[in-house]
C-alpha positions in Angstrom: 2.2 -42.3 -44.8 -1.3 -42.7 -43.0 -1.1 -38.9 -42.1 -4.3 -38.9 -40.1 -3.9 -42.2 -38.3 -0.5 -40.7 -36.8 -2.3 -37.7 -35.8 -4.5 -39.5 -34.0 -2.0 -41.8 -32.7 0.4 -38.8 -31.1 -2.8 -37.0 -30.0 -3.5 -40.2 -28.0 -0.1 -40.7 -27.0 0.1 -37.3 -24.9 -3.4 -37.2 -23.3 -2.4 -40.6 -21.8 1.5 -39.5 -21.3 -0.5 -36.4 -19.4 -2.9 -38.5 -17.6 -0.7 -41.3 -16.3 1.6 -37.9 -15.0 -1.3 -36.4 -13.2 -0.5 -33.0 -14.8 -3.2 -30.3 -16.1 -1.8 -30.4 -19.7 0.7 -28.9 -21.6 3.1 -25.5 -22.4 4.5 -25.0 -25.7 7.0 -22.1 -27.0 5.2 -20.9 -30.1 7.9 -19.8 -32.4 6.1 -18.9 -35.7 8.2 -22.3 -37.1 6.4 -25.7 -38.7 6.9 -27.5 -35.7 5.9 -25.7 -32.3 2.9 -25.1 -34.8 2.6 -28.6 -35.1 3.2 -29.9 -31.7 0.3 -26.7 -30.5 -2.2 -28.1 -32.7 -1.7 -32.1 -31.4 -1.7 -31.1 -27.8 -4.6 -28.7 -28.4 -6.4 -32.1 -30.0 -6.1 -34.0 -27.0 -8.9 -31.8 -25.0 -6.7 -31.1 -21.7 -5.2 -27.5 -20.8 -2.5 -26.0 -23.3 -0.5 -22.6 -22.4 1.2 -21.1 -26.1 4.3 -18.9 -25.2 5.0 -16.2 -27.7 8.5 -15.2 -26.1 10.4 -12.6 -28.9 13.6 -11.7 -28.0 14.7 -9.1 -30.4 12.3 -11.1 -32.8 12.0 -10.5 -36.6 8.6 -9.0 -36.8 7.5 -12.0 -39.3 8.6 -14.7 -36.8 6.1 -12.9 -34.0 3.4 -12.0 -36.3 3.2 -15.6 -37.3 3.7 -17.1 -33.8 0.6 -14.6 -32.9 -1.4 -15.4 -35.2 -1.1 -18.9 -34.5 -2.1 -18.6 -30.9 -4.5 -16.5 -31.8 -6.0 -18.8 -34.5 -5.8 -22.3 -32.0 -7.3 -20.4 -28.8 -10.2 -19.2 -31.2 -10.6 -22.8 -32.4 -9.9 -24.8 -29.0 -11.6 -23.6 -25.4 -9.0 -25.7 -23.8 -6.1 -23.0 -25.7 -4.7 -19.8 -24.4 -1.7 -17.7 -25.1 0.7 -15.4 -23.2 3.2 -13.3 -24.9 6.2 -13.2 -22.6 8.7 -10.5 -23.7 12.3 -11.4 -23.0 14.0 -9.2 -24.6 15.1 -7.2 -21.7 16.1 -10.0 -19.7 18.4 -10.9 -22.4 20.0 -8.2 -22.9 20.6 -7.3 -19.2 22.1 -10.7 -19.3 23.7 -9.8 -23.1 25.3 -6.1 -20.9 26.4 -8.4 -18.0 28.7 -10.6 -19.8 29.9 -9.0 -22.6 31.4 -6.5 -19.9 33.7 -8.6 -18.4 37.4 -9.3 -19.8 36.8 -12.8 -21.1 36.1 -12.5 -24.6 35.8 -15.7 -27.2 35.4 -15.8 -30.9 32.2 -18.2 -30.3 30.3 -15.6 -28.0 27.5 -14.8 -30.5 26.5 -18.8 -31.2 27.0 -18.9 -26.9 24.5 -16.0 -26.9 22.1 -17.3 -29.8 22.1 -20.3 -27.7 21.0 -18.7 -24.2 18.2 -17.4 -26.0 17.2 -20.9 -26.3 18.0 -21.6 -22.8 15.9 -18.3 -21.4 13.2 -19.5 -22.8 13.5 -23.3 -21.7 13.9 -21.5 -18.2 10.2 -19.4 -19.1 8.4 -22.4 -19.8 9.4 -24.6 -17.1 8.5 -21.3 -15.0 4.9 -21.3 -16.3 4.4 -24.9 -16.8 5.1 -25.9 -12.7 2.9 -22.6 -11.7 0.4 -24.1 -14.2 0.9 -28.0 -13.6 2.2 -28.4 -17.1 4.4 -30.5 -18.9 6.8 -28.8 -21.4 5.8 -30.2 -25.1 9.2 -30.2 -27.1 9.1 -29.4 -31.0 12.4 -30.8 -32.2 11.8 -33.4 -35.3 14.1 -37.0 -35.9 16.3 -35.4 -38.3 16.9 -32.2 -35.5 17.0 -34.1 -33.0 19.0 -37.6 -33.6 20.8 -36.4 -37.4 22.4 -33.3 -36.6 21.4 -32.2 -33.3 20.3 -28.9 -34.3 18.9 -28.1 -31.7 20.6 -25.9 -28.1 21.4 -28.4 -25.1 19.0 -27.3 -22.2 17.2 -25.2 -24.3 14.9 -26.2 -26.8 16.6 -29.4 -26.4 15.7 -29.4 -22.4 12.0 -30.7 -22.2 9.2 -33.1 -20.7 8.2 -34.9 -23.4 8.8 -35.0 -27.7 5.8 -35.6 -29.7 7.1 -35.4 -33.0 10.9 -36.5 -32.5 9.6 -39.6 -34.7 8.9 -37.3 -37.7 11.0 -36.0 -40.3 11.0 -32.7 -41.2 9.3 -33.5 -44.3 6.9 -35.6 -42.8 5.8 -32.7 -40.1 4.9 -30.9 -43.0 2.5 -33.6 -44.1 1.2 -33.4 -40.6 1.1 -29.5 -40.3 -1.3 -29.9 -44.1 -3.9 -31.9 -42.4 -4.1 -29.8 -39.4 -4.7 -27.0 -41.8 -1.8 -25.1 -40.2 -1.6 -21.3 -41.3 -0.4 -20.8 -45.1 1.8 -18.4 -43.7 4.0 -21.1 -41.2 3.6 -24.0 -43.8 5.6 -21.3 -46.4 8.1 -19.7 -44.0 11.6 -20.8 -44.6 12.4 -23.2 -40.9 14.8 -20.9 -38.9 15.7 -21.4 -35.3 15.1 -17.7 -35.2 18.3 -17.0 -32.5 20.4 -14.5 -34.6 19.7 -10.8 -35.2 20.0 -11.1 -38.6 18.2 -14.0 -40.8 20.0 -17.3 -40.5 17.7 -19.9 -42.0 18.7 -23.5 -41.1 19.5 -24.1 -44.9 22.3 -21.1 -44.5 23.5 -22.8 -40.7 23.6 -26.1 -41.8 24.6 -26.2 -45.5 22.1 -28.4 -47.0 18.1 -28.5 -47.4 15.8 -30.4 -44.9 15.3 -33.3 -47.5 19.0 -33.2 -48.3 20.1 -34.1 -44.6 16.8 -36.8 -44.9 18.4 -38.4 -47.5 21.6 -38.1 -45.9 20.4 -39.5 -42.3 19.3 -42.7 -44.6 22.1 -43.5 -46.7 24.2 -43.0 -43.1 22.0 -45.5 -41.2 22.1 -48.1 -43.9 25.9 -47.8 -43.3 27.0 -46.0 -47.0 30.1 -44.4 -47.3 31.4 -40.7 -49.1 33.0 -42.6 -52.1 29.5 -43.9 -53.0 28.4 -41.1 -54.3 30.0 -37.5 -56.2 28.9 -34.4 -56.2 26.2 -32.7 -54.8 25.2 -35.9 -52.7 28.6 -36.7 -51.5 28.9 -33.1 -50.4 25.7 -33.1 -48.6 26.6 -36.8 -47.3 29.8 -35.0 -46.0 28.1 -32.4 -43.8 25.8 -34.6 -42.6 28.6 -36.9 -41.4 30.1 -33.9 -39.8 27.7 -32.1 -38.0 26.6 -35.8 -36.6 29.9 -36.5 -35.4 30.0 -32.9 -33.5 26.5 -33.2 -32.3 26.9 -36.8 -30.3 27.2 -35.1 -27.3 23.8 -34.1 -27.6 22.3 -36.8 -29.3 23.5 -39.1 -26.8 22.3 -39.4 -23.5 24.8 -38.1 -21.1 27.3 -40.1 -19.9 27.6 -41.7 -16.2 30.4 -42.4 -14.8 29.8 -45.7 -13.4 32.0 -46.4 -10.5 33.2 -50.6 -9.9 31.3 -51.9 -7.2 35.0 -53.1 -5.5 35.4 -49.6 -5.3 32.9 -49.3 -2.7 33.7 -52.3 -0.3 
């Protein structure tokens, strides 16, 4: 792939995007992940303002070290950079005491509450991008995004724009090489970082970032389980599955479109 011509190609894309909006620039949620690292460094490229949120909530120390550092390393390199850390922890657990006292309890409250982590901080950066005139700058890739929607509805999933929603995961790691992105975030295993404890997306998902690639392919070319055994039928399998429960976030949402009869 022509690594640097795409660079160039996204970084052009959003100063327009930015321009033809009449907005300031940009705010991304710097998670210490591959891709907000990625999407930083392209909207850092294109010269206008850019506003990195470091926003732990009961974070791993690695995951905010490396998010830090990150900031720290693109608003040294970039005049046009700077970077808040937003602590939300105790938002989240006033809202974590608030709900877990009531009398309605569900076996799928912790992913409810991994996911309004995401949601929180959708909510913080559309807070500081309209006091900054800023457009959020989502980090989800193609795979993420249109394979097997991993990704929280209206939260990392709710955001202005998605500058690398054409790239798979493999490819952003391409992209992240030639921008030179921090040893430390091109080696960390991709985790959505929601959990407590360590969930890598391997773990959540079942199958490896180029597994699910491969998967996404064989899918669109319209394959089938019984052409394959083993390993790649099994990984074909949970692709197929977490696609099939994910359309309601890969697909835009559905209108209810009334018969014009209906209004005469």
């Amino acid at each position: 792939m022509q690594t640097q011509a795409i660079i160039q190609h996204i970084v052009t894309w959003l100063h327009d995007y930015a321009t033809q909006a009449r907005v300031k620039g940009f705010v991304v949620g710097v998670s210490g992940g591959i891709d907000s690292a990625v999407v930083s460094t392209l909207c850092a490229q294109t010269g206008l303002d850019v506003l990195l949120l470091n926003m732990p909530i009961r974070q791993k120390a690695d995951q905010f070290d490396r998010a830090a550092a990150h900031i720290a390393a693109l608003s040294a390199q970039f005049p046009n950079v700077r970077g808040e850390t937003v602590d939300l922890t105790p938002t989240f657990e006033q809202f974590e005491r608030t709900v877990l006292s009531g009398s309605l309890k569900h076996a799928n409250q912790d992913l409810a509450m991994a996911n309004t982590r995401s949601r929180l901080r959708m909510t913080t950066l559309y807070y500081y991008g309209q006091i900054n005139g800023l457009l959020v700058a989502g980090t989800g890739n193609k795979v993420e995004d249109f394979g097997v929607g991993f990704f929280t509805k209206y939260g990392d999933g709710g955001v202005d724009i998605s500058p690398i929603a054409d790239l798979l995961k493999t490819q952003v790691y391409e992209i992240a090489k030639e921008l030179a992105i921090l040893p430390s975030i091109q080696a960390a295993a991709p985790t959505d970082g929601l959990w407590d404890g360590e969930r890598t997306d391997e773990q959540q998902m079942g199958a490896t970032y180029p597994e699910l690639e491969w998967a996404m392919a064989q899918h669109s070319a319209g394959a089938s389980r019984e052409q394959f055994s083993g390993r790649e039928q099994e990984v074909f399998d949970i692709f197929v599955k977490l696609n099939r429960a994910t359309q309601h976030k890969i697909q835009p949402i559905p209108i209810c479109t009334i018969p014009k009869e209906l209004f005469l």
